[in-house]
MILUMVEX-322954 format. One record per residue: residue in one letter; x, y, z of N, C-alpha, C, CB in turn. Coordinates in steps of 0.001 Angstrom, whole numbers, padded with zeros to 6 digits, always signed. Glycine has a CB too. Layout:
<sites>
AXYZXYZXYZXYZ;...
</sites>
This chain:
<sites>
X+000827-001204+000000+000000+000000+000000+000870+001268+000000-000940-000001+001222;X+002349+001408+000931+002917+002413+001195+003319+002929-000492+004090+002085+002323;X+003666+001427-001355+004263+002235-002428+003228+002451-003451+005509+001575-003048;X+002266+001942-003201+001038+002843-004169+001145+003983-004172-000358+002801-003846;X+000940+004697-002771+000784+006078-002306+002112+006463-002908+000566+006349-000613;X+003171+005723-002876+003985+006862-003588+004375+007028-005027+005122+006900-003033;X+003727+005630-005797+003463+005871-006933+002713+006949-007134+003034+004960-007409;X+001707+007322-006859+000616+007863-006890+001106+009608-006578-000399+007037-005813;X+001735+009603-005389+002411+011219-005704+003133+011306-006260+002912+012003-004936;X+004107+010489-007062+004933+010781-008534+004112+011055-009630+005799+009566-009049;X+002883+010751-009501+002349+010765-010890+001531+012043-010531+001449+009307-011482;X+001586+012806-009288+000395+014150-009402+001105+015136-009940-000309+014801-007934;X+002579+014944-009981+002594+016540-010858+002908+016176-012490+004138+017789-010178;X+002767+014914-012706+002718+014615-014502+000961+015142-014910+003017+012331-014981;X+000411+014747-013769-001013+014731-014123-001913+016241-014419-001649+013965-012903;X-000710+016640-013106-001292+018845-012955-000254+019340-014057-000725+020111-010772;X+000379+018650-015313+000660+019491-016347+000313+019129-017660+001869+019741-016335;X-000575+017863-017133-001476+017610-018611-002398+018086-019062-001966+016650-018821;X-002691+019224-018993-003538+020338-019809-002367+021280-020458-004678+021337-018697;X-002715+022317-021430-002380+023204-021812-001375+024227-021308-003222+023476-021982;X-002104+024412-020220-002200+025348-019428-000998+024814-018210-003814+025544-019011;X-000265+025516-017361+000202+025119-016212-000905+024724-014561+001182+026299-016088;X-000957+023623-014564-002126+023373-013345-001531+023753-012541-002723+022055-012916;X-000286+023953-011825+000105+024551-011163-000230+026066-010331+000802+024390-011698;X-001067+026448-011617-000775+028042-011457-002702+028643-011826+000830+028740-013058;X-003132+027090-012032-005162+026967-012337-005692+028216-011105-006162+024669-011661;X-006086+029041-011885-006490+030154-011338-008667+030464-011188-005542+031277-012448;X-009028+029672-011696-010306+029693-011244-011317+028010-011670-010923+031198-012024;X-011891+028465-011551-013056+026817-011196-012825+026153-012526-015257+027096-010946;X-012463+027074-013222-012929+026001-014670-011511+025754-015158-014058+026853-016183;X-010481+026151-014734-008702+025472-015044-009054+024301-014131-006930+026603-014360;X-009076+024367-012328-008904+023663-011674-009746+022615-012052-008906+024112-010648;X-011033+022776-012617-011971+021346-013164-011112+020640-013947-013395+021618-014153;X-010254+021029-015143-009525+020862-016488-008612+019903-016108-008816+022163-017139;X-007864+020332-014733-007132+019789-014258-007288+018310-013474-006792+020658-013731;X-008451+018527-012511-008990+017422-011784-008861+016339-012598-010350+017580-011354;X-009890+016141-014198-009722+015375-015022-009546+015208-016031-010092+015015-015006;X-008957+014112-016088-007403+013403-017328-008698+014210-018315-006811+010734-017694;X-009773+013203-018716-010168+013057-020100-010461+014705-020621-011607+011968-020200;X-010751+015616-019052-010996+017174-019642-009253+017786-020323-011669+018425-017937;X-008868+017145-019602-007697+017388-019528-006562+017594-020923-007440+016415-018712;X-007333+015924-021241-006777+015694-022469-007782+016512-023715-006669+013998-022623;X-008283+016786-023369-009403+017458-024493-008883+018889-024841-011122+017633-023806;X-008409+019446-023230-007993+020739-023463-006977+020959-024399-007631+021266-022377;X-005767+019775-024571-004095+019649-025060-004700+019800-026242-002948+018172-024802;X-005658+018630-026893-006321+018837-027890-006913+019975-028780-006931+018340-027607;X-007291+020345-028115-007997+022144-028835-006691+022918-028711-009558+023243-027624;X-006184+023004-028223-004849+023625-027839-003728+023267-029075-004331+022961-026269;X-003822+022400-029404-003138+021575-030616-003659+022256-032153-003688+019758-030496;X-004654+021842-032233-005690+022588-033040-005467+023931-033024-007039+022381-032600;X-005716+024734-032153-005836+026153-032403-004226+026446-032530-006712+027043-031124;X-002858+025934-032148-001826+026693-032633-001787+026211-034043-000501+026546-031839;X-002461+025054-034424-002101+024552-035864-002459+025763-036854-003009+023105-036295;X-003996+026506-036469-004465+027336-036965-004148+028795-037141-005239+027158-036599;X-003531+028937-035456-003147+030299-035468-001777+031167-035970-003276+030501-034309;X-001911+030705-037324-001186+031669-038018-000968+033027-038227-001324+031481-038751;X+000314+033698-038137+000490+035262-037983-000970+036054-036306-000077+036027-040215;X-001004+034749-035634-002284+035033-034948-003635+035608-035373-001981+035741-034123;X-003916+034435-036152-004938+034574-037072-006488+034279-035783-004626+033215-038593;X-006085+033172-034968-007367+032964-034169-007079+033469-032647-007831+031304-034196;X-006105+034163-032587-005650+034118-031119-007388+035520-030549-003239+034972-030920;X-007408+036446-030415-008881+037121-030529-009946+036018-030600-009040+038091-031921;X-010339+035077-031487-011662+034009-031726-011427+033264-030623-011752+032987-033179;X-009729+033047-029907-009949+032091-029184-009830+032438-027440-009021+031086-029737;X-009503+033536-027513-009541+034120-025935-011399+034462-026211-008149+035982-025513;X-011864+034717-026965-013550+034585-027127-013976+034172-026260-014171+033841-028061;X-013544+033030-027106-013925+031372-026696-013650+030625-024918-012751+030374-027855;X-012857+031021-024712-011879+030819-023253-012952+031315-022495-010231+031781-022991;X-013189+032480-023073-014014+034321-021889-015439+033409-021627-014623+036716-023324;X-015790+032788-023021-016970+032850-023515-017564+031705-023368-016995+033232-024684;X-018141+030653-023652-018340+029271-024174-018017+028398-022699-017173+028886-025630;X-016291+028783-023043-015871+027615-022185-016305+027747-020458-014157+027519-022369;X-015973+029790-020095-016296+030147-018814-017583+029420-018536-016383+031652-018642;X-018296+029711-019450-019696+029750-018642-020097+028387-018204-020927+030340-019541;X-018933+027371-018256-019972+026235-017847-018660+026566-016148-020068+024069-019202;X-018298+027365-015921-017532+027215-014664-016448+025776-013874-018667+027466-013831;X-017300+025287-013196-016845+023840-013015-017319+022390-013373-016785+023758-011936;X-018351+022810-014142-019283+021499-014799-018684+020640-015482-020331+021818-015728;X-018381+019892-015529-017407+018623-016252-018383+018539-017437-017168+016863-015254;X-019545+017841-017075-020515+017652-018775-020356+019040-019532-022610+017380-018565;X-020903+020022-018966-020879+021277-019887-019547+021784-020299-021557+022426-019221;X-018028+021013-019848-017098+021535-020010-016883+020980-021811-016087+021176-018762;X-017279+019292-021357-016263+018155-022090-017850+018710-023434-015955+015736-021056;X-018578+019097-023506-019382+019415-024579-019274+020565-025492-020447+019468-024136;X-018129+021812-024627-017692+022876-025328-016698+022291-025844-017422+024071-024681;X-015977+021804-024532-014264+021271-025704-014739+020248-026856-012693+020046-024578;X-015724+019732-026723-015839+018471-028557-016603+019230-029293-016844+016578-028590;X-017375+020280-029223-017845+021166-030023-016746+021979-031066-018548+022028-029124;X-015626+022596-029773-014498+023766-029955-013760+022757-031311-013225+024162-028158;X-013532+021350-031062-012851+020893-031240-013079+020142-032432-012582+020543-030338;X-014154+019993-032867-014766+019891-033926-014743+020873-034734-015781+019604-033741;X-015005+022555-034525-014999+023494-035110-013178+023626-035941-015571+024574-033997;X-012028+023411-035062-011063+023927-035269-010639+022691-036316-010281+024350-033997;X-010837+021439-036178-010267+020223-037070-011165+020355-038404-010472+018552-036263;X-012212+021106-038884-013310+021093-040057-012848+022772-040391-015332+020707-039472;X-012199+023439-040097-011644+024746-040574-010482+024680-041519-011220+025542-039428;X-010912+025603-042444-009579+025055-043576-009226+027043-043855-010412+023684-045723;X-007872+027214-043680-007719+028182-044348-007552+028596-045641-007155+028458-043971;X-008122+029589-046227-008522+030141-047265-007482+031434-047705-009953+030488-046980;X-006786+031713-048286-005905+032374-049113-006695+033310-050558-004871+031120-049586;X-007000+034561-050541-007555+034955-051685-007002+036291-051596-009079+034796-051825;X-006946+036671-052973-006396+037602-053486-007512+038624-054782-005083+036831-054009;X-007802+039331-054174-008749+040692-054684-008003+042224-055153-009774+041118-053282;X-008304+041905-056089-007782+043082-057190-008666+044202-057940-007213+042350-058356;X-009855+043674-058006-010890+044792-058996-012065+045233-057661-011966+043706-060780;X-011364+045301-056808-012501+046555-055799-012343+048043-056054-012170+046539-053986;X-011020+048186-056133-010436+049885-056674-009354+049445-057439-009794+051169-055347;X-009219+050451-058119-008070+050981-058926-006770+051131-057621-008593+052688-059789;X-006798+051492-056598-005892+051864-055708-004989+051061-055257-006380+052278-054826;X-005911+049930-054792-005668+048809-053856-005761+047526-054214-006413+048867-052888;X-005012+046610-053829-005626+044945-053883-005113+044679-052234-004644+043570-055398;X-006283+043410-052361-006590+042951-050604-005774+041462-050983-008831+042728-049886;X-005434+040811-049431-004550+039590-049836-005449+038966-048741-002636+039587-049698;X-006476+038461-048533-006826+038058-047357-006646+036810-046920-007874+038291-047223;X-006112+036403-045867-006278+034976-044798-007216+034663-044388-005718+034880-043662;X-007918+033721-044569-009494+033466-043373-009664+032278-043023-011074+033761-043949;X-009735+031641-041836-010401+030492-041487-011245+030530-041394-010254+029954-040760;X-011861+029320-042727-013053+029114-043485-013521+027963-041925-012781+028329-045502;X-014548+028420-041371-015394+027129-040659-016072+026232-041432-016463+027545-039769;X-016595+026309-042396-016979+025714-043322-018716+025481-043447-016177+024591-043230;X-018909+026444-042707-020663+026187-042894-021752+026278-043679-021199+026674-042319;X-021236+027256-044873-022107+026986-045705-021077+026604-047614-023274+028507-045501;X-021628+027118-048423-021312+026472-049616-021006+027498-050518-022351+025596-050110;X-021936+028426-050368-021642+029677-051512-021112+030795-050502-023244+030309-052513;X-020440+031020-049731-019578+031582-048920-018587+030912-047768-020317+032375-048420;X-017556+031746-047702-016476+031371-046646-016329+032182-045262-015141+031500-047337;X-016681+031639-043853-016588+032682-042611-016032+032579-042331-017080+032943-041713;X-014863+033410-041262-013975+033008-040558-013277+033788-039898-013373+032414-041082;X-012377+034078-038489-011755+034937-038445-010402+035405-039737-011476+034671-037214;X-010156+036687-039770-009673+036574-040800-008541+037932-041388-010864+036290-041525;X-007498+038009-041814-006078+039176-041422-006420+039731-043013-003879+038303-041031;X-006929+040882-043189-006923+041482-044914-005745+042367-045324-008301+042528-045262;X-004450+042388-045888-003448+043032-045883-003776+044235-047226-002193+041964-045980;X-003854+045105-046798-004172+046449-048159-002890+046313-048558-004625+048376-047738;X-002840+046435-050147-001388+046588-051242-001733+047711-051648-001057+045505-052624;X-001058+048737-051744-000422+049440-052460-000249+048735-054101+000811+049685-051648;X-001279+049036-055209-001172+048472-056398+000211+049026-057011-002445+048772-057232;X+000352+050313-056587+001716+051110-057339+003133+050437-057193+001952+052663-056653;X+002996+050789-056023+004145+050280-054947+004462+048805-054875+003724+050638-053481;X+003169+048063-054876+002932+046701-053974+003612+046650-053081+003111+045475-054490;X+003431+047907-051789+003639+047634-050520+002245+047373-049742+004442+048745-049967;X+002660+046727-048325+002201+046336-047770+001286+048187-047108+003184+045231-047109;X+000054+048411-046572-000291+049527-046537-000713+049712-044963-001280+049753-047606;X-001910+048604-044637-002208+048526-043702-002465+046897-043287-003107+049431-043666;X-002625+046788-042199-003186+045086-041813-004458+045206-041326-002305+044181-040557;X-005290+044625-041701-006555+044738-040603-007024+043304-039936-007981+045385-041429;X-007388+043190-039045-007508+041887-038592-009118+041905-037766-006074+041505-037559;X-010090+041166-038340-011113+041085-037864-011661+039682-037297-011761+041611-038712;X-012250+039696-036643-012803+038108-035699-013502+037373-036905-014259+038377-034099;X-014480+038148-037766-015643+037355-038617-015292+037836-039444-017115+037381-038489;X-015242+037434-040710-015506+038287-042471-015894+037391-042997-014267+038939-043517;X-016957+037557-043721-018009+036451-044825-017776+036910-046293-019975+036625-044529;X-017259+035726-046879-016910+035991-047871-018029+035518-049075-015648+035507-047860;X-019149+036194-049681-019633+035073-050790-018923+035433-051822-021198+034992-051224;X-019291+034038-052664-018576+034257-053944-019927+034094-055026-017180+033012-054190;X-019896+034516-056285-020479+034174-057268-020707+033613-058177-020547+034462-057481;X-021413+033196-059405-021199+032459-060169-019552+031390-060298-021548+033334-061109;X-018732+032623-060907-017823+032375-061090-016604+031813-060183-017774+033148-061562;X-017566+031365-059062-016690+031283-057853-015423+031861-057080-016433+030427-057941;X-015772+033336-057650-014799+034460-057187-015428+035073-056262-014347+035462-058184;X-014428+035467-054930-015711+036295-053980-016368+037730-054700-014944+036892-052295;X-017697+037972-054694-018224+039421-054808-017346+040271-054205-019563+039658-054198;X-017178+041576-054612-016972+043091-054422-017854+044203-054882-015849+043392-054977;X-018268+045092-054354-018605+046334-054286-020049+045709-055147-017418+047604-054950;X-020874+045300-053979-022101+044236-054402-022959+044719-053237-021732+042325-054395;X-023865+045587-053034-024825+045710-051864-026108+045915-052331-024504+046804-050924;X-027042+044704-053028-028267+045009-053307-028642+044609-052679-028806+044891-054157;X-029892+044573-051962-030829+044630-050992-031237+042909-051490-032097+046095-051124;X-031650+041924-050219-031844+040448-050222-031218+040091-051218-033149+039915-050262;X-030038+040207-051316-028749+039067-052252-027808+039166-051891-028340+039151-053677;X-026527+038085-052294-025384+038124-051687-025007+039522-051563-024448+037339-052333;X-024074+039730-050656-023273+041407-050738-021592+040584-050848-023579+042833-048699;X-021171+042101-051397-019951+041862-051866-018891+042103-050355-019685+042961-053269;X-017554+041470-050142-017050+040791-048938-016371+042443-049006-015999+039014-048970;X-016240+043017-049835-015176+044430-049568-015846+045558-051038-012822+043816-049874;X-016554+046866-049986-017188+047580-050864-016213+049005-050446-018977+047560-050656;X-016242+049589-051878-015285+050770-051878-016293+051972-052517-013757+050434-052898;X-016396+052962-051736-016936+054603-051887-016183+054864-050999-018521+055182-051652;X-016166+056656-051515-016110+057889-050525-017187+057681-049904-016061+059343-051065;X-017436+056797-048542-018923+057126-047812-018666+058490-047106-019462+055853-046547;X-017883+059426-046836-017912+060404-046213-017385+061999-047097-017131+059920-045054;X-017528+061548-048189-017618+062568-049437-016271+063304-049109-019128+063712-049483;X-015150+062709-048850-014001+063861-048220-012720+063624-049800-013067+063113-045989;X-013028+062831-050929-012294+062903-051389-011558+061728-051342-011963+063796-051143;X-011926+060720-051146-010700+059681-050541-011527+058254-050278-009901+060341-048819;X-011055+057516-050818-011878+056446-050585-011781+055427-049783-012036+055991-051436;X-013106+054514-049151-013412+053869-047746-013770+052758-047959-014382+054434-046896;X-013801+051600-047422-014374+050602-047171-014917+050263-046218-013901+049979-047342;X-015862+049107-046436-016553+048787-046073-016257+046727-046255-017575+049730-046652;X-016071+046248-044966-015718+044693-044927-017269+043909-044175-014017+044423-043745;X-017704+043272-045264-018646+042409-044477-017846+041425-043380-019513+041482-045567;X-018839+041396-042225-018381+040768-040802-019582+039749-040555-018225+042023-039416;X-020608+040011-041372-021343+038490-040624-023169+038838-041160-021098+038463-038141;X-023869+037877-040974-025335+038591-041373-026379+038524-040116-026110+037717-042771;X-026211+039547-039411-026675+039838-037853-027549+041004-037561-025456+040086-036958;X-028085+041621-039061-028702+043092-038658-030302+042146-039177-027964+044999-039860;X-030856+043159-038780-032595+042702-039161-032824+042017-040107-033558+043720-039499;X-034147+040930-039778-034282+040057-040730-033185+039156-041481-034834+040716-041493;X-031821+038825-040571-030465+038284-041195-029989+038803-042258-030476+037028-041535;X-030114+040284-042336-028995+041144-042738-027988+041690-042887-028958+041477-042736;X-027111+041758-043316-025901+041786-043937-025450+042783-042950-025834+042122-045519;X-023888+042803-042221-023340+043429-041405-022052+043847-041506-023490+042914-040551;X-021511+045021-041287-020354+045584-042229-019324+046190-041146-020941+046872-043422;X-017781+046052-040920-017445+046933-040360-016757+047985-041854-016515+046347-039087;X-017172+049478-041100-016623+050821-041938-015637+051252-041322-017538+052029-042112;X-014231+051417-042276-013424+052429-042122-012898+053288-043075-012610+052044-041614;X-012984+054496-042274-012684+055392-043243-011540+056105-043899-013191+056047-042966;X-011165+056740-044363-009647+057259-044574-009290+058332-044372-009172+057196-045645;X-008454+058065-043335-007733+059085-042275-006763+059765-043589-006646+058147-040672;X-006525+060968-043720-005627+061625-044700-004102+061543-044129-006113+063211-044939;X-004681+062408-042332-003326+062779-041509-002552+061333-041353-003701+063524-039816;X-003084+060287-041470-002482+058810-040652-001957+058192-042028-003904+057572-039678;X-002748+058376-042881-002823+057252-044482-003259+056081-044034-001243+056820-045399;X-004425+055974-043099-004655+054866-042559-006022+054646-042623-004159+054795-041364;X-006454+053185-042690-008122+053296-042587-008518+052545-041349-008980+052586-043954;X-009265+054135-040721-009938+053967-039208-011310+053503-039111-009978+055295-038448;X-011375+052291-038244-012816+051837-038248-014044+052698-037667-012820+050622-037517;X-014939+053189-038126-015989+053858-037949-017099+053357-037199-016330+054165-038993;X-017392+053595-035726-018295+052949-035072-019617+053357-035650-018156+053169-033674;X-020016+054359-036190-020998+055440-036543-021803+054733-037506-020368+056822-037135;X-020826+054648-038394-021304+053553-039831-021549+052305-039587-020243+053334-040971;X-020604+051802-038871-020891+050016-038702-022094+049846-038070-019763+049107-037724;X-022059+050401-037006-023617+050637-036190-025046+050500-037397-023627+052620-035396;X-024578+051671-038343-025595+051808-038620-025815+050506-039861-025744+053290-038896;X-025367+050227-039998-025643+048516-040696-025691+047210-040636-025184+048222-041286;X-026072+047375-039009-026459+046255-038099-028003+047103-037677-025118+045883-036611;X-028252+048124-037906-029468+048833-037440-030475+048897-038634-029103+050321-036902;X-030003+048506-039726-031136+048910-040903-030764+047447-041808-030765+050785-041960;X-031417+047606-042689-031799+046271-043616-030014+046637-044673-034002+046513-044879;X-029486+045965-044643-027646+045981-045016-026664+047154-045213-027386+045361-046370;X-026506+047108-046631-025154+048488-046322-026086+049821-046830-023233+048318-047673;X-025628+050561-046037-026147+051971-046826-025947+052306-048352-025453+053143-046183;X-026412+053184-048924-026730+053234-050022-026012+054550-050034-028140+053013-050375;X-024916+054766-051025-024394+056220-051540-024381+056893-052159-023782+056498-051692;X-025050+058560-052060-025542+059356-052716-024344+060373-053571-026462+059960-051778;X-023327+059876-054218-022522+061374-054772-023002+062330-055055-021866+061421-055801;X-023846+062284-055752-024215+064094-056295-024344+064648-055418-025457+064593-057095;X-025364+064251-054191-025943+065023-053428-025231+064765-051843-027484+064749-053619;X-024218+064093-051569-023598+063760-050431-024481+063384-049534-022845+064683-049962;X-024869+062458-049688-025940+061345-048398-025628+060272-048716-027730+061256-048367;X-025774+059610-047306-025985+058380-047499-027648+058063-046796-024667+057579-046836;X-028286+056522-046963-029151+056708-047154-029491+054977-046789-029305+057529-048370;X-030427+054651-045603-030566+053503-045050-032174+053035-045027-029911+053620-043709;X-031979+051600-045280-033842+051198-045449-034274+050427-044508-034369+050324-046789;X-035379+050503-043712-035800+049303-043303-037539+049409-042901-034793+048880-042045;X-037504+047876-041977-039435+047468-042184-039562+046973-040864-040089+046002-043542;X-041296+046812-040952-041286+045942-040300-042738+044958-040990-041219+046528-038815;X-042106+043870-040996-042863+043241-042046-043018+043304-043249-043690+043285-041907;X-044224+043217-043937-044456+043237-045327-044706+044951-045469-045841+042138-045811;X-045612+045358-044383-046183+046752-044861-045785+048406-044440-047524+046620-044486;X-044873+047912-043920-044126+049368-043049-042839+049332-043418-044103+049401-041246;X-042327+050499-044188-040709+050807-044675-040633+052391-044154-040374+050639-046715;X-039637+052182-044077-038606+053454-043430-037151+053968-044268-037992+052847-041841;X-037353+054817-045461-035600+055117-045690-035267+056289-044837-035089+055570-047420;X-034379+056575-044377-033891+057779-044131-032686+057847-045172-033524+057956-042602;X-032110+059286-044493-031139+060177-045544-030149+061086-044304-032323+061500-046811;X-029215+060765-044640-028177+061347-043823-026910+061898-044564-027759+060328-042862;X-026520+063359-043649-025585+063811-044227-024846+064046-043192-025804+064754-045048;X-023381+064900-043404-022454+064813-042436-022022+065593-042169-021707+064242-042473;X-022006+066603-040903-022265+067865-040688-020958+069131-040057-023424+067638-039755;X-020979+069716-040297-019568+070656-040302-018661+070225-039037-019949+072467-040138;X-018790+069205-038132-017880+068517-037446-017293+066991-037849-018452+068503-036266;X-018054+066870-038877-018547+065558-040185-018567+064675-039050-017274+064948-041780;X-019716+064611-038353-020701+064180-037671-021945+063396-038540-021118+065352-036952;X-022249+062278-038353-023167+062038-039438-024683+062242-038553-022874+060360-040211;X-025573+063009-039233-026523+063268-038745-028036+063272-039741-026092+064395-038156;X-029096+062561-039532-030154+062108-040208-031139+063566-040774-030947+061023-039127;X-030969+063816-041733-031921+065207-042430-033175+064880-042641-031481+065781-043908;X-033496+063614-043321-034681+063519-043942-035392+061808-043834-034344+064058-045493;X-036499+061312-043609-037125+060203-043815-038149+060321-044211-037197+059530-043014;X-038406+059222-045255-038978+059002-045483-040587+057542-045252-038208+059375-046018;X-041353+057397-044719-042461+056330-043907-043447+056166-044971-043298+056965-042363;X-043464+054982-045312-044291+054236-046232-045449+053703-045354-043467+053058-046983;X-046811+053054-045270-047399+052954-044196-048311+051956-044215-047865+054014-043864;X-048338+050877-045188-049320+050071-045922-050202+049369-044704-048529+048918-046983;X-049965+049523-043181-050897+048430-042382-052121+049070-042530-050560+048113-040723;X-052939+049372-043505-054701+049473-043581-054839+047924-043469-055565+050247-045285;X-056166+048285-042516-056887+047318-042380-057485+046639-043451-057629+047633-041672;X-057912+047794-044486-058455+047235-045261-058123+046965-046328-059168+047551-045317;X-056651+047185-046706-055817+046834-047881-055707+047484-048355-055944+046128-048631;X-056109+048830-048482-056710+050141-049779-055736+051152-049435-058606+050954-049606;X-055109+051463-048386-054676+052871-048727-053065+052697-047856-055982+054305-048026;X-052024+053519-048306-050363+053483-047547-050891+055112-046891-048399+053449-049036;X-050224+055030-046060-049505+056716-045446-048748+056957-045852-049020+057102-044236;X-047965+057905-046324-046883+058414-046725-046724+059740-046093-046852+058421-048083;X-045443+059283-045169-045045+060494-043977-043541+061082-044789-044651+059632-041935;X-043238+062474-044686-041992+063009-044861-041763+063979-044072-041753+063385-046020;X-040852+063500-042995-039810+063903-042069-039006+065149-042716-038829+062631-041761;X-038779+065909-042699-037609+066578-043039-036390+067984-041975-038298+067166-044291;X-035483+067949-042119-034958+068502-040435-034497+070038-041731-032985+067138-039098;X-035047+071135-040550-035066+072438-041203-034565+073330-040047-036563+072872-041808;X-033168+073768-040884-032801+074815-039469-032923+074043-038060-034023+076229-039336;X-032228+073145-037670-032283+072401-036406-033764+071540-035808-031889+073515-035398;X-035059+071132-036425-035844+071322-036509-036584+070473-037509-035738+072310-036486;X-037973+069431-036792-038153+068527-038126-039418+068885-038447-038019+066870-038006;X-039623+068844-039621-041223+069323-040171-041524+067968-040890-041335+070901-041441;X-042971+067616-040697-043732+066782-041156-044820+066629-041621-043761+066306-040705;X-044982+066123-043150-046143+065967-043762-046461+064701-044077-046208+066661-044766;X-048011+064536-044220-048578+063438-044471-049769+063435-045030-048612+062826-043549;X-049707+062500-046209-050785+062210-047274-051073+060908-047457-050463+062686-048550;X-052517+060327-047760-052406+059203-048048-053176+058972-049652-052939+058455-046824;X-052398+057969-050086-052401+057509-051309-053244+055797-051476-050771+057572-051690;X-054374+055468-052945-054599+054249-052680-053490+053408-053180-055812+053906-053156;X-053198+052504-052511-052649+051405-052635-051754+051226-053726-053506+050594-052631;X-052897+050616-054698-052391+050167-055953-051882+051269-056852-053419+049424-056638;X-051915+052196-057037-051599+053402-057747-050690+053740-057148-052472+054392-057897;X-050701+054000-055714-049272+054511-055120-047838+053304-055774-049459+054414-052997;X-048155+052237-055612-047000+051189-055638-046812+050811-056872-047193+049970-054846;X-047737+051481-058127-047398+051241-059787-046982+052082-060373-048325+050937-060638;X-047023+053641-059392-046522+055017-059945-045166+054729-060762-046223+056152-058646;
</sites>
């Protein structure tokens, strides 16, 4: 019996470094669970294996402290809810294939070189966290790096991803280029996932800093295309941009926004379509408009069918 027991404490500190992680140093309920047991244990080395296989130029390191914060915390010390994130996690990272593409006809300016780990979930697009390197077409220098958690890539027919593609219920293009802020200089726009209303298309915006030569992500814009039915719509002649949405079949909303001597983006004008009659026959048609600090509003109603064949 004596030398069981001391088999047995030779083998506790092989056992507190078979995770990932140093057990030594297991700092809350859900290391010290990891640790307790082998099979969590071994699950952890596992994903751990997996994710450096993946994390290239730290391609998942962000997706995977997520994941750590996220998923894995919340089951705390639960062994079932642990060993069901790690074969989930772990499934996700062994069915991920990275994706290598190279985009050239978004601008004249620029070509994108992007990295993405493809999860592989659907067929006519690629998701994944993912590193987009801006070239310098002149130069072919390297310009900026951007590194985002999600970017959805569809592709089209031709099985090339879309660009500068934002029609309303169809694929959108993975990298759209305007002046959205009319300054002369042109911006993008990177799809990140389809999370705005009705599983709408979701964009982070950055814009182009002159003083930096850099493109700064725009909370203002991104916001606003997780808030309305996909990417805004850009007005050159008239410097607006310009966002749609519903609710349901019979209620639409565009507004119109411009950007104001602090280039502040701020909403001038909407427009309210109004079709819930009861009785099928007639829309409202409301127009918002902001005058001298100040919104004035009119409203007429139109029948139905004539309004929507005009």
């Amino acid at each position: 019996m004596k030398q069981l027991r001391g088999l047995l404490l030779l083998l506790l500190p092989m056992l507190a470094t078979a995770a990932s992680f140093d057990c030594g140093k297991a700092a809350t309920a859900t290391e010290q669970a990891i640790c307790r047991q082998p099979a969590l244990s071994a699950l952890d080395e596992q994903v751990a294996a997996a994710y450096r296989q993946h994390n290239q130029q730290g391609l998942l390191q962000d997706n995977q402290r997520a994941w750590l914060n996220g998923p894995r915390a919340e089951c705390k010390a639960e062994a079932a809810c642990l060993q069901s994130r790690y074969q989930q996690r772990l499934v996700q990272l062994q069915r991920a294939q990275l994706i290598r593409q190279h985009i050239d006809n978004a601008t004249p300016a620029y070509q994108f070189d992007i990295s993405l780990l493809n999860w592989g979930e659907q067929d006519w697009a690629a998701a994944g966290p993912a590193i987009i390197n801006i070239i310098d077409k002149r130069s072919q220098r390297s310009v900026q790096q951007l590194r985002l958690d999600n970017v959805y890539m569809a592709h089209g027919d031709d099985g090339k991803p879309l660009v500068n593609s934002a029609r309303l219920y169809d694929l959108q293009g993975v990298i759209n280029v305007a002046d959205f802020d009319f300054d002369g200089h042109a911006d993008l726009a990177i799809q990140n996932g389809n999370d705005g209303p009705y599983g709408g298309p979701t964009y982070s915006v950055y814009l182009y800093d002159n003083a930096s030569k850099q493109f700064v992500l725009n909370d203002e814009l991104s916001t606003l295309t997780g808030e309305t039915l996909g990417m805004f719509q850009v007005d050159a002649k008239h410097k607006r941009l310009s966002t749609f949405a519903k609710s349901g079949c019979c209620y639409h909303e565009t507004t119109y926004y411009q950007f104001d001597a602090r280039h502040r983006l701020q909403a001038v004008e909407r427009l309210i379509e109004d079709a819930q009659d009861p009785a099928g026959k007639q829309v409202r048609v409301t127009r918002e408009t902001l005058v001298n600090g100040r919104w004035k509003t009119s409203s007429r109603r139109y029948a139905l069918d004539a309004y929507y064949h005009q």
